[in-house]
C-alpha positions as CSV (number, residue, x, y, z in Angstrom):
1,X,0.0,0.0,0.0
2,X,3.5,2.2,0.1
3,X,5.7,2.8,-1.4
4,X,7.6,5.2,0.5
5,X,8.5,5.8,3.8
6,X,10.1,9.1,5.7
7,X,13.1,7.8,8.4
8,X,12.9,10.1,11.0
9,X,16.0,10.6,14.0
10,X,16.4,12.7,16.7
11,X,19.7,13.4,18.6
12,X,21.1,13.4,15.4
13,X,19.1,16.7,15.0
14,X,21.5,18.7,17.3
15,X,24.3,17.9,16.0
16,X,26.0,21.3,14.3
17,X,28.5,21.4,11.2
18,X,29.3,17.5,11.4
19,X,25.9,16.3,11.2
20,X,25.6,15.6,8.0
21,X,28.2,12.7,9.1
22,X,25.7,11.5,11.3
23,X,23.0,11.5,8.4
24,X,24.9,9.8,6.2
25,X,26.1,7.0,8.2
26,X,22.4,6.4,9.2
27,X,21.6,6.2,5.5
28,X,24.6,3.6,5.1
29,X,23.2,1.5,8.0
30,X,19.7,1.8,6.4
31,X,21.0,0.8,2.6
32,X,23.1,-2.1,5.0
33,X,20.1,-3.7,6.4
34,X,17.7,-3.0,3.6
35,X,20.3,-5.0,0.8
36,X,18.9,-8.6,1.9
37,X,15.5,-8.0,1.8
38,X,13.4,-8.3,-1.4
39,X,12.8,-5.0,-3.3
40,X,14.6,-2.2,-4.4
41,X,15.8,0.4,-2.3
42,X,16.7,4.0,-3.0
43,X,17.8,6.1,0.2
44,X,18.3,9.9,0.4
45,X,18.7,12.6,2.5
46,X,15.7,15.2,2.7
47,X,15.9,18.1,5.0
48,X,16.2,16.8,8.4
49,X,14.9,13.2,7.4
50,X,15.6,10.3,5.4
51,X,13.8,9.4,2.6
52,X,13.3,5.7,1.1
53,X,11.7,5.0,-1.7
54,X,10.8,1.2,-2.4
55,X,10.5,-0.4,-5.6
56,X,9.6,-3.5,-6.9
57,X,8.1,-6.7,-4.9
58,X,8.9,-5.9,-1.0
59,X,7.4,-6.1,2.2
60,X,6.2,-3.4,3.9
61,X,6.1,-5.0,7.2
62,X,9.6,-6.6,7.3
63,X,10.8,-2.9,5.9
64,X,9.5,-1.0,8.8
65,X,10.3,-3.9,11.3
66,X,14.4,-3.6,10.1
67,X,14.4,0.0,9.5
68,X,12.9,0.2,13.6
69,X,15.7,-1.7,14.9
70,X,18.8,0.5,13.5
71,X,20.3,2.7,16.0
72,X,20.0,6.8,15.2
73,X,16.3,5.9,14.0
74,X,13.5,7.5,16.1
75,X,10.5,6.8,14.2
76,X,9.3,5.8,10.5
77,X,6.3,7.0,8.5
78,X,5.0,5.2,5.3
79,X,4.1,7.6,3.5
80,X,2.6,8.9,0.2
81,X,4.2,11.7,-2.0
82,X,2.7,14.5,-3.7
83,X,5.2,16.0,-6.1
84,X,3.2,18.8,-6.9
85,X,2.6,20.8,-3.7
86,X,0.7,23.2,-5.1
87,X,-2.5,23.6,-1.9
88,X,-5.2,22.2,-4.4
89,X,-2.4,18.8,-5.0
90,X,-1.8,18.6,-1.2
91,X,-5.4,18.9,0.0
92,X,-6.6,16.4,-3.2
93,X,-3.9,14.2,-1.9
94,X,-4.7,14.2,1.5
95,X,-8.2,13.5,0.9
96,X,-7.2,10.7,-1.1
97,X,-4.8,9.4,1.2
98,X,-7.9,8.8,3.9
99,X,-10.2,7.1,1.6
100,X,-7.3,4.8,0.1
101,X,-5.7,3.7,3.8
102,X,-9.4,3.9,5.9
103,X,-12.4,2.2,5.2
104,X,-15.2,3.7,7.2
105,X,-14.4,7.4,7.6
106,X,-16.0,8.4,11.1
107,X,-13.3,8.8,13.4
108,X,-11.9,11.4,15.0
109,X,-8.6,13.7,13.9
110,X,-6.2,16.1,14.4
111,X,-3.5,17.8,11.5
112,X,-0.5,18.1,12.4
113,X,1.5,19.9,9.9
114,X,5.3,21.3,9.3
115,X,6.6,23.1,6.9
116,X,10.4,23.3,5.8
117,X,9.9,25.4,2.7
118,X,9.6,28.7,4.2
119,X,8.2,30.3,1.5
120,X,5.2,28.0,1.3
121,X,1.5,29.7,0.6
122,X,0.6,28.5,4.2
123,X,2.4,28.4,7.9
124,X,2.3,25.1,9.8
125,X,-0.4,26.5,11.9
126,X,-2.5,27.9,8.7
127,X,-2.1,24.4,6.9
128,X,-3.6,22.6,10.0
129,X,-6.9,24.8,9.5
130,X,-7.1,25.0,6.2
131,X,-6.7,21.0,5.8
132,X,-9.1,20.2,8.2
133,X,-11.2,22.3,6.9
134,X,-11.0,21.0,3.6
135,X,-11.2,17.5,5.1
136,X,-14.0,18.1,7.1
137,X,-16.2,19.8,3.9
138,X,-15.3,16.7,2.0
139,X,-16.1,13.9,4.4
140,X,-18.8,15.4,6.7
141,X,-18.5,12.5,8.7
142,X,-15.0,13.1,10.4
143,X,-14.7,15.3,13.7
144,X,-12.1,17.6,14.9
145,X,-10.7,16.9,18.4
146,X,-7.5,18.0,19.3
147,X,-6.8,17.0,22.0
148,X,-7.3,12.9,21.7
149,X,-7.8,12.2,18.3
150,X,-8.6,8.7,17.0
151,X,-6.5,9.8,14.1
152,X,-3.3,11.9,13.2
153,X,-2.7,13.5,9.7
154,X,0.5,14.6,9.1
155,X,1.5,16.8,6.5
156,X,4.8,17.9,5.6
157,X,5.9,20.5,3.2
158,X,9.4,19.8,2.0
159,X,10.9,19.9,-1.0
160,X,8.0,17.6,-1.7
161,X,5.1,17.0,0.0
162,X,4.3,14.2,2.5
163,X,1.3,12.8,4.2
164,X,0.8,9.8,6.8
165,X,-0.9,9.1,9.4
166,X,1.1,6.6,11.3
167,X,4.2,7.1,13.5
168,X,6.4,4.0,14.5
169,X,8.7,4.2,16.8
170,X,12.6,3.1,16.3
171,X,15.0,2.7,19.1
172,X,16.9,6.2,18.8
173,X,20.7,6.1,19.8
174,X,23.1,7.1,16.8
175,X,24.0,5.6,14.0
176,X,26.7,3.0,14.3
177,X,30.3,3.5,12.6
178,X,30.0,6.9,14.5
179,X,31.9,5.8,17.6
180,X,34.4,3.3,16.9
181,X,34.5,-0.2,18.2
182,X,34.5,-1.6,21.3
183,X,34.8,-5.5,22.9
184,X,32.1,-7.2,25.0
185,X,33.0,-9.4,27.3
186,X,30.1,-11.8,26.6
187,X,29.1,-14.6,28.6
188,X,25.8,-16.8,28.6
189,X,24.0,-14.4,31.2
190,X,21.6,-12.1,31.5
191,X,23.5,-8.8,32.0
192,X,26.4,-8.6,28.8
193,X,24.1,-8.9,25.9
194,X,22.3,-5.9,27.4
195,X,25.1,-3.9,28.1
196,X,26.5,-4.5,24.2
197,X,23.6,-3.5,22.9
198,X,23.4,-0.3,25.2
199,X,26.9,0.7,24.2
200,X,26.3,-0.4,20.3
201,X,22.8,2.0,20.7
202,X,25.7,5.2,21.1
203,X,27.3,4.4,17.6
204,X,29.6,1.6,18.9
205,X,30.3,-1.3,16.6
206,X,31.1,-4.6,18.5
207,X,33.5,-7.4,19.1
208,X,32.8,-10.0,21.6
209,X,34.6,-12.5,23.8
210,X,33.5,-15.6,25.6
211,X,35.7,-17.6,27.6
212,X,34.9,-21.0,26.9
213,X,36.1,-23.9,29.3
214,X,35.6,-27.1,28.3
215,X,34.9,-30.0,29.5
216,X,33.6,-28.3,32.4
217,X,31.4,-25.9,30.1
218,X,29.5,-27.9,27.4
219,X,29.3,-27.5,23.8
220,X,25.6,-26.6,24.2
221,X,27.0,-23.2,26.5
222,X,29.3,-22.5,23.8
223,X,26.3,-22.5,21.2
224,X,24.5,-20.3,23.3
225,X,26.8,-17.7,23.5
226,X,26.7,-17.9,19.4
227,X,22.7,-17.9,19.7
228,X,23.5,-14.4,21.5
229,X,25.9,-13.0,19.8
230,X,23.4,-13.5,16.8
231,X,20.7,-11.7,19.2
232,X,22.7,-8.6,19.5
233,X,24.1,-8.3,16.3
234,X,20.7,-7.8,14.7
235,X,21.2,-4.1,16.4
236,X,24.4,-3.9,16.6
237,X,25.7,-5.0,12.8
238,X,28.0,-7.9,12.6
239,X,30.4,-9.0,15.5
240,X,33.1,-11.1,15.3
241,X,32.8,-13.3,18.8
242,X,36.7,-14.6,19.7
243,X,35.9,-17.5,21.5
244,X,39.0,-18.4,24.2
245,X,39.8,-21.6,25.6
246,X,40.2,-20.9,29.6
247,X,40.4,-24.3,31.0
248,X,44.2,-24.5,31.7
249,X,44.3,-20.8,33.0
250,X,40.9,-21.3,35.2
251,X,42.2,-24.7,36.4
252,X,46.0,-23.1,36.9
253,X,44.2,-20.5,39.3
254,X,42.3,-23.1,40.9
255,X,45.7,-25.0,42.2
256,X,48.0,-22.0,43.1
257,X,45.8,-19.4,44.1
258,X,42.6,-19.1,47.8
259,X,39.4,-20.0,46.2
260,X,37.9,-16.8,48.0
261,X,40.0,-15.4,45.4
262,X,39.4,-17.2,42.7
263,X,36.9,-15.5,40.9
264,X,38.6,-11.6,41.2
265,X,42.0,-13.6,40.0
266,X,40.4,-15.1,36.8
267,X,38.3,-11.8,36.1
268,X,41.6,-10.1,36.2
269,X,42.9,-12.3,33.9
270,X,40.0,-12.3,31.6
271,X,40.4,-8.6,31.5
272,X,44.2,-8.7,30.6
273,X,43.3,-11.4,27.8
274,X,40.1,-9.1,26.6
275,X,42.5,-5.8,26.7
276,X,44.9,-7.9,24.5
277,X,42.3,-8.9,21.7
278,X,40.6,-5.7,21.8
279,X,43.9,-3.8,21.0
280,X,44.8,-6.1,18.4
281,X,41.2,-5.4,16.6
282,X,41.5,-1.7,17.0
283,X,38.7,-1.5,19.8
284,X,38.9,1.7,21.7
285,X,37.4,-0.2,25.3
286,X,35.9,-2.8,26.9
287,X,32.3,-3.6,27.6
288,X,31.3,-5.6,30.8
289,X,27.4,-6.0,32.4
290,X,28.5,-5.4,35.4
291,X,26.2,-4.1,38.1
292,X,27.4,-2.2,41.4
293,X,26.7,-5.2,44.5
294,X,25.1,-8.1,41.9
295,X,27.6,-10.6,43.1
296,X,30.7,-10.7,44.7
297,X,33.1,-10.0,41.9
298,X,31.0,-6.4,41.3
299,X,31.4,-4.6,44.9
300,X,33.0,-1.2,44.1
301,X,36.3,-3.2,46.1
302,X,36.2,-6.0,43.2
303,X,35.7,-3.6,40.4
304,X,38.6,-1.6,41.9
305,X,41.0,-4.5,41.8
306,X,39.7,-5.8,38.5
307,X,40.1,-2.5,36.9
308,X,43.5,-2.1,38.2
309,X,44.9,-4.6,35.1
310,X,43.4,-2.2,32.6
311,X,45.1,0.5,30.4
312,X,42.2,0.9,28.7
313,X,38.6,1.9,29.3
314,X,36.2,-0.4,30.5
315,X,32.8,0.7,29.9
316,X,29.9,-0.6,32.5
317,X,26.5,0.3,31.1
318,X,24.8,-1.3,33.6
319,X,26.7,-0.1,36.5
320,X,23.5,1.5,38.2
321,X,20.6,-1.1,37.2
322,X,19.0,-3.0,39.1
323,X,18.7,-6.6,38.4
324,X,14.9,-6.0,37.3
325,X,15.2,-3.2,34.8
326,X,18.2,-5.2,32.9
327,X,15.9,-8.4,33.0
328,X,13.4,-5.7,31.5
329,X,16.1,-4.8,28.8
330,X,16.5,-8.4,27.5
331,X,13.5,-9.0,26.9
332,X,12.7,-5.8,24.9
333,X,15.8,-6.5,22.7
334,X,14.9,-10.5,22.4
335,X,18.0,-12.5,24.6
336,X,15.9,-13.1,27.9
337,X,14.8,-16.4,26.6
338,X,18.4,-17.6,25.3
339,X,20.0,-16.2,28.5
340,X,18.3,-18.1,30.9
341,X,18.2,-21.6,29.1
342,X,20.4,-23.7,32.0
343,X,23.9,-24.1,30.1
344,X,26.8,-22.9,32.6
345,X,29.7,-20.7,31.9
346,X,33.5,-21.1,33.4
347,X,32.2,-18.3,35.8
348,X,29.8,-20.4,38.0
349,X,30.9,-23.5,37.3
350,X,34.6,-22.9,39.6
351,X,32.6,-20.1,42.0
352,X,33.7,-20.0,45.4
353,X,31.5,-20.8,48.3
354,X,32.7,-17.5,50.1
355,X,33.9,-15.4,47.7
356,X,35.6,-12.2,48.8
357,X,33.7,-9.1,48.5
358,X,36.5,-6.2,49.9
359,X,39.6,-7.8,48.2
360,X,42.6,-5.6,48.9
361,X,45.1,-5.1,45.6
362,X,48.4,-5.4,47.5
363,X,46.9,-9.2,48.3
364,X,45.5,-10.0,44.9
365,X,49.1,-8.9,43.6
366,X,50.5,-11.3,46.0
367,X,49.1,-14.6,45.1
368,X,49.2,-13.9,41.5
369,X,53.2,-14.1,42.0
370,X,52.1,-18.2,42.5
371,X,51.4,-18.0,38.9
372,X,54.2,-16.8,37.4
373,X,55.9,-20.1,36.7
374,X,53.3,-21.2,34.2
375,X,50.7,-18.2,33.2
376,X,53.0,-17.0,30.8
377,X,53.0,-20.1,28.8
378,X,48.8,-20.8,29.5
379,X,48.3,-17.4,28.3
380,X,50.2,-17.7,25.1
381,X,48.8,-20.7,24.1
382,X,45.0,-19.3,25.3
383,X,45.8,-16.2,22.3
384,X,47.7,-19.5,19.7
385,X,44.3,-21.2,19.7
386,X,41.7,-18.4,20.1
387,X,38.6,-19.3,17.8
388,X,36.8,-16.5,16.0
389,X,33.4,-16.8,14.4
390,X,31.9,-14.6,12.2
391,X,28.3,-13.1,13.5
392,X,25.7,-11.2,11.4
393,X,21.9,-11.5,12.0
């Protein structure tokens, strides 16, 4: 029934001399996604929006659904267009527009209007009047009401003219490509495939890591990490997940080193291996789902001392959530379901029964000197046989 739609953003709005970067990265993202579907896409830039025109056999459905989900979108409109916006063309075609998309004609509306040709016939306030006017002489069964209308007519004087009547909301954020690339520490929880997809929503493109340790994590963990990954990426673009086998580290740990410090000593070393990858893939952080008191290894002590093996930043969207409203998140963005299916990661599976929650540094420092016969060679031949799988929804 369309055959074009207007891609509207917002932040992207404020942006000053540079925002035409911003504009056209969102219209490569939107060309990006569009290219597997069926139809023919043309995407261009018009006056503060995006325009797409769709020819051929497509879907109008799946083309608002994929447009929605890209990051820097805030809402799309189908639309139809009215080359000639001469008034009498605009109200014909608005008139038109209701008796072609409604079928009984005896609801309420409201028309909003806006006007980027300034030297139109009519302000934005003057085309509201005089269209509803119009419409209400040529359907005498419509009412005004302003203030809760049943329906919405948009018209929009740009270098064409526009009218629609439906607004669907996209996930706003910016476009991605417009703030480097970062690497997720991913696991098979709840937490890091919500805080990738918060720092992807600011423009960020992705890498992942999952530290893998078999045989005490199963195949079946290791394919839900993948089932994730595949989650996030259909936000975030494709991600190349580096899979790491930490059995011999995590089990090198678990003979030298106080299980109540266990799991700060293998997060630190999970953070020196995720620094090392991310540097060699020219990511600018690290991402973790940490949460300020979740467990033990997340007090503000335990991020302290985890931090500590870091030179670069580590990025903790979730640092003030509580457990709730990130349970919330994943389920709005689709990986609730995967995240909870009962596969372990290395993480629980060598948890200690009383973990330390106030580790001191000076101490941490001290029984990772009961490594240093072997970590070396463990963590050399952890980066030799590193696994990386390509991701894209």
């Amino acid at each position: 029934m369309y055959q074009a739609f207007l891609v509207k953003y917002a932040e992207i709005g404020i942006k000053g001399k540079n925002r035409y970067k911003f504009e056209n990265a969102l219209c490569d993202q939107i060309r990006r996604r569009l290219d597997p579907l069926e139809g023919d896409f043309v995407v261009d830039k018009e006056q503060g929006r995006i325009f797409l025109e769709a020819r051929g056999d497509f879907d109008t459905d799946e083309i608002t659904e994929t447009i929605c989900r890209i990051f820097g979108v805030s809402a799309v409109c189908p639309v139809d267009v009215v080359e000639d916006k001469s008034w009498e063309s605009v109200t014909q075609a608005a008139g038109d527009f209701l008796e072609k998309h409604y079928d009984a004609l005896d609801f309420t509306f409201k028309v909003e209007a806006k006007r980027s040709d300034k030297q139109y016939l009519y302000t934005s306030p003057e085309i509201c009047v005089e269209m509803g006017a119009y419409l209400l002489d040529r359907f005498p069964q419509l009412r005004v009401d302003v203030h809760k209308p049943q329906v919405r007519v948009w018209v929009e004087i740009r270098e064409k003219a526009f009218i629609y009547s439906v607004v669907i909301p996209g996930i706003g954020g910016m476009p991605l490509g417009t703030n480097g690339k970062a690497m997720l520490l991913l696991s098979g929880g709840i937490d890091s495939p919500v805080a990738g997809y918060m720092i992807a929503k600011r423009g960020v493109y992705l890498d992942a890591v999952y530290f893998h340790a078999p045989p005490y994590t199963s195949e079946r963990a290791r394919q839900k990490v993948i089932d994730l990954a595949g989650q996030v990426s259909r936000y975030s673009g494709p991600i190349r997940l580096h899979i790491v086998n930490f059995t011999d580290i995590q089990m090198y740990i678990y003979e030298q080193c106080p299980h109540e410090e266990l799991t700060i000593i293998m997060r630190r070393y999970m953070m020196r291996i995720a620094q090392k990858l991310a540097e060699e893939n020219d990511c600018l952080g690290l991402i973790t789902g940490e949460s300020i008191g979740q467990v033990a290894s997340q007090t503000m002590h335990s991020l302290a001392v985890t931090n500590e093996v870091c030179t670069i930043p580590v990025y903790r969207p979730l640092i003030g959530f509580d457990k709730q409203d990130i349970m919330n998140l994943a389920e709005k963005i689709g990986t609730y379901e995967t995240s909870i299916l009962p596969y372990e990661d290395c993480c629980t599976i060598f948890v200690a029964k009383h973990p330390v929650t106030k580790p001191n540094a000076k101490v941490i420092r001290h029984s990772e000197t009961k490594l240093e016969e072997k970590i070396g060679q463990l963590l050399q031949q952890a980066f030799e046989t590193v696994e990386v799988v390509e991701i894209d929804e």
